[in-house]
Structure formats: structure tokens, C-alpha cells
C-alpha positions as CSV (number, residue, x, y, z in Angstrom):
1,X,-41.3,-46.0,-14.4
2,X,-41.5,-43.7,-11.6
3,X,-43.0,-45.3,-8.3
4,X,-43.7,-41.7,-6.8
5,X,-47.0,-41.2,-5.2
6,X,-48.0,-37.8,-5.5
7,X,-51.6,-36.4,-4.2
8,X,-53.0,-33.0,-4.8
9,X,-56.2,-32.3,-2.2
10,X,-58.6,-29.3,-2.7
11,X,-62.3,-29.0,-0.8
12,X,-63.3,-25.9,-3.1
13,X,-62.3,-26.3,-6.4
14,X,-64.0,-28.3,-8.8
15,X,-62.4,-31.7,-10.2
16,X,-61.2,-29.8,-13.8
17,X,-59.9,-26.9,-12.2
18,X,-57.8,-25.5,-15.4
19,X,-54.6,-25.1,-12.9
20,X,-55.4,-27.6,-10.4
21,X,-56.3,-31.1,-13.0
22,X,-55.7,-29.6,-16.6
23,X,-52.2,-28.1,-15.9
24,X,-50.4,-29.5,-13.0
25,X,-51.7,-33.0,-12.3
26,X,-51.8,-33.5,-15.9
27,X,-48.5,-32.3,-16.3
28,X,-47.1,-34.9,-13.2
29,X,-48.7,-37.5,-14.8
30,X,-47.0,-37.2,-18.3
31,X,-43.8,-38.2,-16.0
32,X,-44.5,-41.1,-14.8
33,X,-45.9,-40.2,-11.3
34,X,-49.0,-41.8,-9.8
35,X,-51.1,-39.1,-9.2
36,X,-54.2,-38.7,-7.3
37,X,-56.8,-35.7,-6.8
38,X,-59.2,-35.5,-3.8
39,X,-62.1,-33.6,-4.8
40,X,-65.6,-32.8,-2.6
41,X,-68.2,-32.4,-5.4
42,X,-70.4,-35.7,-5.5
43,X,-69.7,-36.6,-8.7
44,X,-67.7,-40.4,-8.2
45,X,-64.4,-41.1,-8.6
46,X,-62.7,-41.4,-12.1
47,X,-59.3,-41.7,-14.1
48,X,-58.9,-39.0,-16.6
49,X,-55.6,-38.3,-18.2
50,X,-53.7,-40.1,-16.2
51,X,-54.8,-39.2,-13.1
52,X,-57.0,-41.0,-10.7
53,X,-59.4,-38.7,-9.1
54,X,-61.2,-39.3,-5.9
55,X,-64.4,-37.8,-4.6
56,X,-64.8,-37.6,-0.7
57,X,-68.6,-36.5,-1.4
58,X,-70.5,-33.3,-2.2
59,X,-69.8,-30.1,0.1
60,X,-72.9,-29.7,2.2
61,X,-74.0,-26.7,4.2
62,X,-72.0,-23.1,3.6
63,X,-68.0,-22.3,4.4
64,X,-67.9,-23.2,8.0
65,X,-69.5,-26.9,7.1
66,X,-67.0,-27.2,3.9
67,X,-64.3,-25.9,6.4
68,X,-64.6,-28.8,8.8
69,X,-66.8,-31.9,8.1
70,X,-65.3,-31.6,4.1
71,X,-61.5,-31.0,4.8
72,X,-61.8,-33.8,7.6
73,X,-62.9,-36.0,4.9
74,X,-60.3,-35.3,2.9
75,X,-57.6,-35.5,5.5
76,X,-58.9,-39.1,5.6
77,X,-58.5,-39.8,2.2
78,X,-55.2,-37.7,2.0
79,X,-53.9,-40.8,4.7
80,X,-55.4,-43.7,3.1
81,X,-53.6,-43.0,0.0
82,X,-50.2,-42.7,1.9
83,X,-48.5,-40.3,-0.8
84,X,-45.1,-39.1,-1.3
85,X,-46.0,-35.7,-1.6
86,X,-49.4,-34.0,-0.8
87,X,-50.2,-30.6,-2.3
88,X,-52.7,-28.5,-0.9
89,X,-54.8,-26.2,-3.3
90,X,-56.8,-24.6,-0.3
91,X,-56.0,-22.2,3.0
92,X,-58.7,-23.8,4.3
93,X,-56.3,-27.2,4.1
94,X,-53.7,-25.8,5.9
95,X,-54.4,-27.4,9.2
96,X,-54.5,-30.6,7.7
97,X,-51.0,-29.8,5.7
98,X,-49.5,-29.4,9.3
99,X,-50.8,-32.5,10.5
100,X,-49.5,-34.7,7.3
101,X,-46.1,-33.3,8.5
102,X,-45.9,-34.2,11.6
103,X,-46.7,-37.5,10.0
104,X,-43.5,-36.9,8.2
105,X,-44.9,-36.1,4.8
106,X,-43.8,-33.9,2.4
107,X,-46.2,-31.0,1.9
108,X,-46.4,-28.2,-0.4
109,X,-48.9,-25.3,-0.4
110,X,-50.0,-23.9,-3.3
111,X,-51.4,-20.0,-2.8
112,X,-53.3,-18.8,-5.7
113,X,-54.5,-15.9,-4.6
114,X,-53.0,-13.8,-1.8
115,X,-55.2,-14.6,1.0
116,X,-54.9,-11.5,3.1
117,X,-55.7,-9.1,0.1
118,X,-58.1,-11.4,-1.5
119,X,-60.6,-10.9,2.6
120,X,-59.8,-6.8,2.0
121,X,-61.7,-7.3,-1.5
122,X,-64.9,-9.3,-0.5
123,X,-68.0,-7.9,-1.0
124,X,-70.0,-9.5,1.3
125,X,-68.1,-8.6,4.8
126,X,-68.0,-5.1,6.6
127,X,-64.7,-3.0,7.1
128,X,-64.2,-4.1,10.3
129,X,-64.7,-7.8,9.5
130,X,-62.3,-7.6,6.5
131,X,-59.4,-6.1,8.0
132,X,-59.6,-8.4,11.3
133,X,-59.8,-11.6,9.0
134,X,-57.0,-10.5,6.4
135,X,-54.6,-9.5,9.6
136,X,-55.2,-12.9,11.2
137,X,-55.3,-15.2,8.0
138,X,-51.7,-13.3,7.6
139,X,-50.5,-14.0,11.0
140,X,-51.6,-17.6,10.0
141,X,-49.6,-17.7,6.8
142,X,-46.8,-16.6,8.8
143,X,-46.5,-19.4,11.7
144,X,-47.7,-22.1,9.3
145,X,-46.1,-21.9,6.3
146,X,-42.6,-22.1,7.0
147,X,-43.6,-26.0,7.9
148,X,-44.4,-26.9,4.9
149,X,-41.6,-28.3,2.4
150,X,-42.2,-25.8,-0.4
151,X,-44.6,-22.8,-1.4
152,X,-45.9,-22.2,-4.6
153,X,-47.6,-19.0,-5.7
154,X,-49.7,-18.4,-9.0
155,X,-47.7,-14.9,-9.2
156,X,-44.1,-13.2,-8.6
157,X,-45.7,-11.0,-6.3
158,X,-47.3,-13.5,-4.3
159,X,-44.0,-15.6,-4.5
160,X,-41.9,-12.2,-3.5
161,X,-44.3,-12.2,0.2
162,X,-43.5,-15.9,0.6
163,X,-40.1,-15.6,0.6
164,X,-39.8,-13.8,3.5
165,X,-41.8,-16.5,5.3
166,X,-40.5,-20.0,3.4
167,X,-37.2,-19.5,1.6
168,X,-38.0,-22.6,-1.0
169,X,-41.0,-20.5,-2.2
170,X,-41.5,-20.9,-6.3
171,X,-44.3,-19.0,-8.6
172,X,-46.0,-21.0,-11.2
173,X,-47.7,-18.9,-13.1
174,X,-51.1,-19.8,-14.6
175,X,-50.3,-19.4,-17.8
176,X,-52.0,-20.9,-20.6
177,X,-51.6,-24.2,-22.9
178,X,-50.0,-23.3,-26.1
179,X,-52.2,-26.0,-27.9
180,X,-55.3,-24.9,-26.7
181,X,-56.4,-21.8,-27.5
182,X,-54.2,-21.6,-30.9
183,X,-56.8,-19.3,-33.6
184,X,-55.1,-19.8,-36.8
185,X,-59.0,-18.5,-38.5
186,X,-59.5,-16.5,-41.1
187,X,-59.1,-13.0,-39.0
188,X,-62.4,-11.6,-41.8
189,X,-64.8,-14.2,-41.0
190,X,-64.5,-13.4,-37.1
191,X,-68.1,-11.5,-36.1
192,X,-68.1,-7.5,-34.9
193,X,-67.9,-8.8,-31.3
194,X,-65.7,-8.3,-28.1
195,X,-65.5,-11.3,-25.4
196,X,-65.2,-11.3,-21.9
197,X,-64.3,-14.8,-20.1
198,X,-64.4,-15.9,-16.3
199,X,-66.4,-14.8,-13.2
200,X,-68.9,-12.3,-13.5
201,X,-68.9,-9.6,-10.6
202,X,-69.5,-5.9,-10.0
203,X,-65.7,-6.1,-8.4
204,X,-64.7,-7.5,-12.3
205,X,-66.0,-4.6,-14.4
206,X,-69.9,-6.2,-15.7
207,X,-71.8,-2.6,-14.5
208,X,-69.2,-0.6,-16.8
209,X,-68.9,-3.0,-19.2
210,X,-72.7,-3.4,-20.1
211,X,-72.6,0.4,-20.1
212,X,-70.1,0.4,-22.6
213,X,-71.7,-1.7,-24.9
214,X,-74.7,0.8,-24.7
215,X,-72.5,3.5,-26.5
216,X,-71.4,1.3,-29.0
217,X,-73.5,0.7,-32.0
218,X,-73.3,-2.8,-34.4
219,X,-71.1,-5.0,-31.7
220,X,-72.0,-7.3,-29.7
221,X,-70.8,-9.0,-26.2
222,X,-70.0,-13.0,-25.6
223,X,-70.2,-13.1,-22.0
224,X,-68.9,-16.1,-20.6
225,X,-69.4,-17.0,-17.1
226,X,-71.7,-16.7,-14.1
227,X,-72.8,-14.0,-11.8
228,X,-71.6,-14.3,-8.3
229,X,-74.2,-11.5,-7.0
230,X,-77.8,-11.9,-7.8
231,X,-78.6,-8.3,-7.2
232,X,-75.9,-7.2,-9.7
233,X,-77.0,-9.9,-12.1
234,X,-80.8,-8.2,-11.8
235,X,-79.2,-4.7,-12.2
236,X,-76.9,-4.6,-14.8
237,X,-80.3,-7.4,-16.9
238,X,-81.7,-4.0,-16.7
239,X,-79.6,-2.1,-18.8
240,X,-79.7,-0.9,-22.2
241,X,-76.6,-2.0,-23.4
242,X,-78.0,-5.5,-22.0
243,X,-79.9,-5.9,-25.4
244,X,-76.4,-6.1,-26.5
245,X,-75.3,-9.1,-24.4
246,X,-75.0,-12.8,-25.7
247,X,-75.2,-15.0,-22.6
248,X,-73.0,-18.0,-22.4
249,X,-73.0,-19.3,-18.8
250,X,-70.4,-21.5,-18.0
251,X,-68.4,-22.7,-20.5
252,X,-65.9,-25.9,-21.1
253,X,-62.8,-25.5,-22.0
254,X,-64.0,-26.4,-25.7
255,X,-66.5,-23.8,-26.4
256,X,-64.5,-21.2,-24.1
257,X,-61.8,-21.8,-27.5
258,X,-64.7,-21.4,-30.1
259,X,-66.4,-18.0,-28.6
260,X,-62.6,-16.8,-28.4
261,X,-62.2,-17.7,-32.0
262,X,-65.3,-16.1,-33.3
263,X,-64.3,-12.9,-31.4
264,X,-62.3,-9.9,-32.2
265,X,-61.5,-8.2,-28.7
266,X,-61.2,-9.7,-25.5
267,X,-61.6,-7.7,-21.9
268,X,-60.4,-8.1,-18.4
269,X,-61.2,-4.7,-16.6
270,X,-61.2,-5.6,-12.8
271,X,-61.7,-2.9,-10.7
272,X,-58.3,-1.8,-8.6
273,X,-59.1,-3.7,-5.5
274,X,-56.4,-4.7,-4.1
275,X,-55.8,-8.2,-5.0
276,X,-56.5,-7.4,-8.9
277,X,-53.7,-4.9,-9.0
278,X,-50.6,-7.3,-8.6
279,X,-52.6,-10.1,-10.1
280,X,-51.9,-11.3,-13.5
281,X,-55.5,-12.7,-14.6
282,X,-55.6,-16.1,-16.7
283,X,-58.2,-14.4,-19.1
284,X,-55.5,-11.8,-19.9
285,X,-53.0,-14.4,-21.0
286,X,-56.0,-16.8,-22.8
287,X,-57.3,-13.9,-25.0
288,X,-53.4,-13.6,-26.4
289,X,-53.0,-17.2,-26.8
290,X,-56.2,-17.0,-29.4
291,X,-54.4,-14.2,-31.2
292,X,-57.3,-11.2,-30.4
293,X,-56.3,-7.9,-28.7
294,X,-56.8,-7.5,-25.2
295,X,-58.8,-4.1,-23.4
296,X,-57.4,-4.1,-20.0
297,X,-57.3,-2.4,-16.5
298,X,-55.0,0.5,-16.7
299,X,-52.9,-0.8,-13.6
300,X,-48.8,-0.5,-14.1
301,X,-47.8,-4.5,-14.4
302,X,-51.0,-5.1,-17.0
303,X,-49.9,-1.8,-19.1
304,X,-46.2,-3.3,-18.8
305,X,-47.4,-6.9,-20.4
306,X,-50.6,-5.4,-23.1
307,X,-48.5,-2.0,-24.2
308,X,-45.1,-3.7,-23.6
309,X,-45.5,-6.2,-25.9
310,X,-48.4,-4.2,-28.2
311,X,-51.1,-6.7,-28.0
312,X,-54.4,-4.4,-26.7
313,X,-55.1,-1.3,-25.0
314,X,-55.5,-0.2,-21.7
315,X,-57.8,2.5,-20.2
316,X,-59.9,3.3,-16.5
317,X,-61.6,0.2,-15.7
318,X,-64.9,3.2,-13.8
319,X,-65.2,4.4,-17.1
320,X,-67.7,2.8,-19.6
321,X,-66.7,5.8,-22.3
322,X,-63.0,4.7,-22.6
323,X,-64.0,1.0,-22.5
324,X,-66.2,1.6,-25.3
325,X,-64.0,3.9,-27.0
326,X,-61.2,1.5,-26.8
327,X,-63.7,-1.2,-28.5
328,X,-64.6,0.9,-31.2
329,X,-61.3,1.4,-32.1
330,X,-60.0,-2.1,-32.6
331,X,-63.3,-2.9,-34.1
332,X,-63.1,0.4,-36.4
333,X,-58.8,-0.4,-37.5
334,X,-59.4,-4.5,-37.8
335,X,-55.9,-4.3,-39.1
336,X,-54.1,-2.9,-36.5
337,X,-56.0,-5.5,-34.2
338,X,-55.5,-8.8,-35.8
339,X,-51.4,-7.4,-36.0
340,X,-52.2,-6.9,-32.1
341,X,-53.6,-10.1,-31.7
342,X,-50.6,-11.9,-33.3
343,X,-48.1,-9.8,-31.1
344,X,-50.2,-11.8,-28.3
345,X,-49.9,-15.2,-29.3
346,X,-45.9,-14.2,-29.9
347,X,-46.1,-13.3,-26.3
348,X,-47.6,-15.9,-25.1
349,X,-45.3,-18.4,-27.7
350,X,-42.0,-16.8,-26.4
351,X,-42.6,-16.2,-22.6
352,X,-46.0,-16.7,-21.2
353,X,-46.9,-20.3,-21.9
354,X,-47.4,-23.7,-19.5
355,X,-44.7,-25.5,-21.1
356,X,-42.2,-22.9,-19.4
357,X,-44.2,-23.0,-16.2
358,X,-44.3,-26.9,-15.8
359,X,-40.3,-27.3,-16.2
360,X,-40.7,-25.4,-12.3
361,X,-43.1,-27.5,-11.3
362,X,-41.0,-30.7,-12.3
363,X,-37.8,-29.2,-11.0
364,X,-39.8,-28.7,-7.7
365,X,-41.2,-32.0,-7.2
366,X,-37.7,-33.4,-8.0
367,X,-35.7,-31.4,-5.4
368,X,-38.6,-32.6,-2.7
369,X,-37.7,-36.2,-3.9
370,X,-34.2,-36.5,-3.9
């Protein structure tokens, strides 16, 4: 039995976060360690799957409350728990990252997203306010991160910046459990429907999707997720193609594998902000592992993965004619597409999978330990 005490913090996420608890911790804990989650939503602590989870109390107040009086709690908690390793799922834990090393603890950050791109993409801050926030936040990865014992990134790109700054740098890439999302169904029985899974923004293709679905006569959208702008939510509800819409909300990780099983298509056309066009989207990789045919963004590393390996279509994500024209067609050749969908799940089976991406995360946590 391994005696390691490992602690993974995070004041944003919630407590099943599909990388955060249903990948990595759950992975950690299948080898003996005794790991520990610190969470902020109010919901009590529990033990699920092996891992002991630990609520510091429900975020109050917006970001600049969550950025101090939540991560101080979890700081506290990160100290009472007096772990081997601690690894931080936030930026906004950073600070408290530096201060568990000068504690002498070993301390790994864990960048999902790259920070300075992902400020240049939000909607809700000016020009001016972006690009001041995403040239600090980098000066801040910069100073900070080489302090820190390792750095893992949920991309090669992101990992390929990192390096430059912390030379034990390591992406694991989000990719999905081969279990879970297995569709061995009859490919006849699945309904005339295409699927789109995850958050629901103008920034993530819902305006030209809806639009799409307006040109298209006889199929139907499973739209899984919630809006994060009320004014596009009330916009694009006002749409024809809306008629056409079967709203899910949030879905567990149970019914997200049912909808995909009942569905023939799957989409992820992101706009080409910046921080989509490097990115390689969970939903992408999900829709393969269920064995349907993806319609994705037209950027060069998604055309390399869908056309490379012949598992979906690309087109402009601005244009809701070649979404729907793309839709039509794998709706219209059902052969072709359930032979795309299995080229997927091959994919996914041979190269794209969690059981490849946990051997890094085990070799990691090794090296830090010995």
C-alpha cells in the first residue's frame, strides 16, 4: 500500500469536474494513493471512488470574492491535510501554490486552458481591458511558474509555451474514457438528429448553429448544456430553426452517453478566437468515442485529427449554410457516416484515449516522489 498523500485543490470547478475528479483523482486513487479534493461549492464533504473530497463552503459573492476569501479557505485546508503533493486546478491558486513551496511542498500546476489567450477571448471585457490582463497574467505565468515542481497542460500547445518557462512541463490531454461512451447500438435505430455537447455561447457556434438547423428539414438538435449569455440565450429562442431545438440543460455524465447514443452527428464549431484554434475540445474526442461523425471548425489541427483519420467533416464555423449542408449529408449517406463514426472510435481506441494519458500522469507523480 502506498502511504502518499496527494491533494488536488480547485475554487472554480465543481467537485465531478470530468478531468479534475472523474480522470485524474480517480486515476491516483486506483494506485493506492490517498487522495483528497478541496472543492468550494456547499455541498459537504464526501468519499466517492476512492477519493475523499472536502468542501471549504459555497463561493459567495462574484470573481474577486472567490479570488480571496474562497482560495484563503482552501489554502487552509490545503495545510491541514499536510499532503505530499498539492495540485492546483486554478490560476487563481497560484499564489497559494507559491506559498505551499516555500513550505517545502511539492506543487504542481495544472493549466487547462492558456490563460493569456483564454482573457483575449472573453466577451464581457473591452479591448483595452483584455490585452492588459492577458500581458500581465503572462508575465505572471512567467515569474511563478518555474517554482512550481512540475507543469501540466491539457494540450501540446499549451505544454510547448511551458517549456520555455518550466522544463519538467508534461501535457495530459483530456481525452476521454474508453468505457464510457462505447455505442455499440444498432446504427438504424439511432433518430434523424445531430448533437451538440458542452457550454453554450455565441463564441461556441449556437447563433449559426440554430441557423443551420432552420435550412434543414426532418432533423432535429440535442442541445446539451447551458447558456453563458442571457442575451444570446433570448436571441438565438427567437429563431426559426429554434422550433428545431431539443433542450437538455445540463447533463450527467449518464445521460450525456444516452443523447450521444441516440444521435447520428455530433458538432463542435467554435468560432476562431484565439484560444479555440490550438485547442483540442473534449466534445470533439467524446463524439468519436460514441462512434458518430464529428462537423467541426475548419481550423488546421481539427482538419488534421477529423479528415486525418476520416471520422467527420469540417467547414466555416460563420457559416450556417455549410453547417447545414455538412448535416444533411451525413444524415442523407447514413452509410458513409456510421463507417465515419467507427473510424472515430478506432481513433480514439488506438491513440486518443485516458488510459494512454494516465500512464503520464503516474509517471509524473512518481518522478516527484522519488
Amino acid at each position: 500500500m502506498n502511504s502518499f498523500k496527494v491533494t488536488h485543490l480547485t475554487s472554480a470547478h465543481p467537485r465531478f469536474d470530468t478531468r479534475i475528479f472523474i480522470k485524474m483523482c480517480t486515476s491516483l486513487a486506483t494506485q493506492n494513493y490517498a487522495v483528497s479534493l478541496i472543492v468550494a461549492d456547499g455541498l459537504g464533504d464526501e468519499f466517492k471512488n476512492g477519493v475523499n473530497i472536502i468542501d471549504v463552503g459555497a463561493k459567495s459573492g462574484g470573481r474577486l470574492s472567490r479570488m480571496t476569501k474562497t482560495v484563503r479557505r482552501v489554502y487552509d485546508k490545503a495545510l491541514e491535510l499536510d499532503a505530499d503533493i498539492y495540485h492546483l486546478h486554478d490560476p487563481e491558486l497560484i499564489p497559494i501554490g507559491l506559498k505551499l513551496k516555500t513550505r517545502g511542498k511539492k506543487v504542481i500546476f495544472d493549466a487547462h486552458e492558456d490563460l493569456p489567450k483564454q482573457l483575449l477571448g472573453k466577451p464581457y471585457l473591452n479591448l483595452i481591458t483584455k490585452q492588459i490582463l492577458s500581458k500581465a497574467s503572462a508575465l505572471y505565468e512567467n515569474w511563478a511558474c518555474p517554482k512550481f515542481d512540475a507543469i501540466i497542460t491539457a494540450t501540446p500547445f499549451i505544454r510547448d509555451k511551458f517549456l520555455s518557462i518550466n522544463s519538467n512541463t508534461v501535457d495530459i490531454n483530456n481525452f476521454p474514457l474508453l468505457e464510457e461512451l462505447a455505442n455499440t447500438g444498432d446504427w438504424s435505430k439511432k433518430h434523424d438528429s445531430v448533437v451538440y455537447v458542452g457550454g453554450i455561447a455565441k463564441i461556441r457556434g449556437i447563433e449559426q448553429i440554430v441557423q443551420a438547423m432552420d435550412l434543414i428539414h426532418n432533423v432535429q438538435l440535442n442541445l446539451a448544456g447551458k447558456f453563458s449569455e442571457k442575451d444570446i440565450e433570448a436571441d438565438v429562442k427567437k429563431q426559426n430553426g429554434w422550433s428545431k431545438v431539443n433542450e437538455l440543460g445540463f447533463l450527467n455524465r449518464q445521460d450525456v452517453s444516452a443523447v450521444l447514443a441516440q444521435s447520428k452527428v455530433g458538432l463542435v464549431t467554435l468560432h476562431s478566437v484565439i484560444n479555440f484554434i490550438d485547442a483540442l475540445p473534449v466534445k470533439m474526442f467524446e463524439y468519436m468515442a460514441a462512434g458518430i461523425p464529428v462537423i467541426a471548425s475548419n481550423f488546421p489541427l481539427w482538419q488534421e485529427i477529423v479528415e486525418g483519420n476520416q471520422c467527420g467533416l469540417c467547414v466555416d464555423p460563420l457559416d450556417p449554410h455549410a453547417i447545414a449542408k455538412a448535416i444533411e449529408y451525413l444524415i442523407d449517406h447514413s452509410d458513409e457516416a456510421e463507417q465515419m463514426g467507427k473510424n472515430g472510435r478506432l481513433a480514439v481506441e488506438e491513440k486518443y484515449n485516458w488510459v494512454i494519458e494516465e500512464q503520464k500522469l503516474f509517471k509524473l507523480y512518481q518522478g516527484l516522489l522519488n
